[in-house]
Every structure is written in C-alpha cells, then in structure tokens.
N, C-alpha and C positions, 0 to 999 in steps of 0.2 A: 697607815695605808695597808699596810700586810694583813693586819686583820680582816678585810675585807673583802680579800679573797679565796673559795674556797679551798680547800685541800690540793685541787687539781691544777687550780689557776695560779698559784703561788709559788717560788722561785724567778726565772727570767721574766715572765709574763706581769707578775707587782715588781720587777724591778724597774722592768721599762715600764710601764704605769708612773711610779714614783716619780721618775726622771722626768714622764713627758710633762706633768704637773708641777715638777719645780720648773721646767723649761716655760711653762704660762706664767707662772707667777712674774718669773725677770720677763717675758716677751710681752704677753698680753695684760700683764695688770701692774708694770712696771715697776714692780720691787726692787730694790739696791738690795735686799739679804733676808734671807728666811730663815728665823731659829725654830729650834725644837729643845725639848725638855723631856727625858728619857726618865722613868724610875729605874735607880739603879740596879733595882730586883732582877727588870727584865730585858735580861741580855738578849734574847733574839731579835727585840725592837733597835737596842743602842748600837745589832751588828746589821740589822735592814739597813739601820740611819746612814752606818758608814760604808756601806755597798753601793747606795745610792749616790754617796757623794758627797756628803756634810761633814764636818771635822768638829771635834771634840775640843771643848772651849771648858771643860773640867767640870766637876764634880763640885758640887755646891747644894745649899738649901734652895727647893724653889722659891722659898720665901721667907725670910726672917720666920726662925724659930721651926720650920714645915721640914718636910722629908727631903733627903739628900735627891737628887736629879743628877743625871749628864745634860749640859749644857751642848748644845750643837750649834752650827752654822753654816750656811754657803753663801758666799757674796755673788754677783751678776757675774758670768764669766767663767761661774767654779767647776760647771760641770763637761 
C-alpha cells in the first residue's frame, strides 16, 4: 500500500489509508484475518506492515523451495 503513494502523501496519510482498508476487509467484505507476505529484503514494507497493525507470524519460504518472506497477520478485531 505505501508504494502507492507519492512522496508527499506517505507517512500518517498511507498509514490511515492502510487501516481504513483493513477496517473494509473485516467490516465490508467480512473477513476473519488478512495475511501479508513481506520479502525479507525489504524492510520498510515488513515496518509499514507492522505500523499498521499486523503481527509477525515468522520468517519462512513463500513456498516450498521459494524465497524467505515475513509472514503477517491481523484477525477481526486486531486493529
């Protein structure tokens, strides 16, 4: 989600962004828990992820035999 905002618009402004869009996910589109999968390369994504609220579920292969990822999650509630 950070990327997507310009230089200007980035800090509080993608953070409440992020939030109000996990807040749809659990309100409007009734999700129990939204993961994310972080390359561990880049840290400024796996410290947005945890600004906004999601917690760290470890450091694994996205996929048998694939690149190391941060596992994330927020359950309904979390934020």
């Amino acid at each position: 989600a950070n990327m997507c905002f310009t230089h200007e618009g980035r800090g509080r402004e993608a953070i409440h962004a992020a939030r109000a869009g996990l807040r749809y996910c659990f309100e409007g589109l009734g999700a129990a828990v939204v993961f994310g999968r972080i390359p561990i390369e880049d840290r400024a994504a796996r410290l947005f992820t945890r600004m906004i609220g999601l917690r760290s579920d470890g450091i694994r292969p996205r996929e048998a035999g694939g690149p190391l990822v941060e596992w994330f999650e927020i359950r309904e509630g979390g934020l």
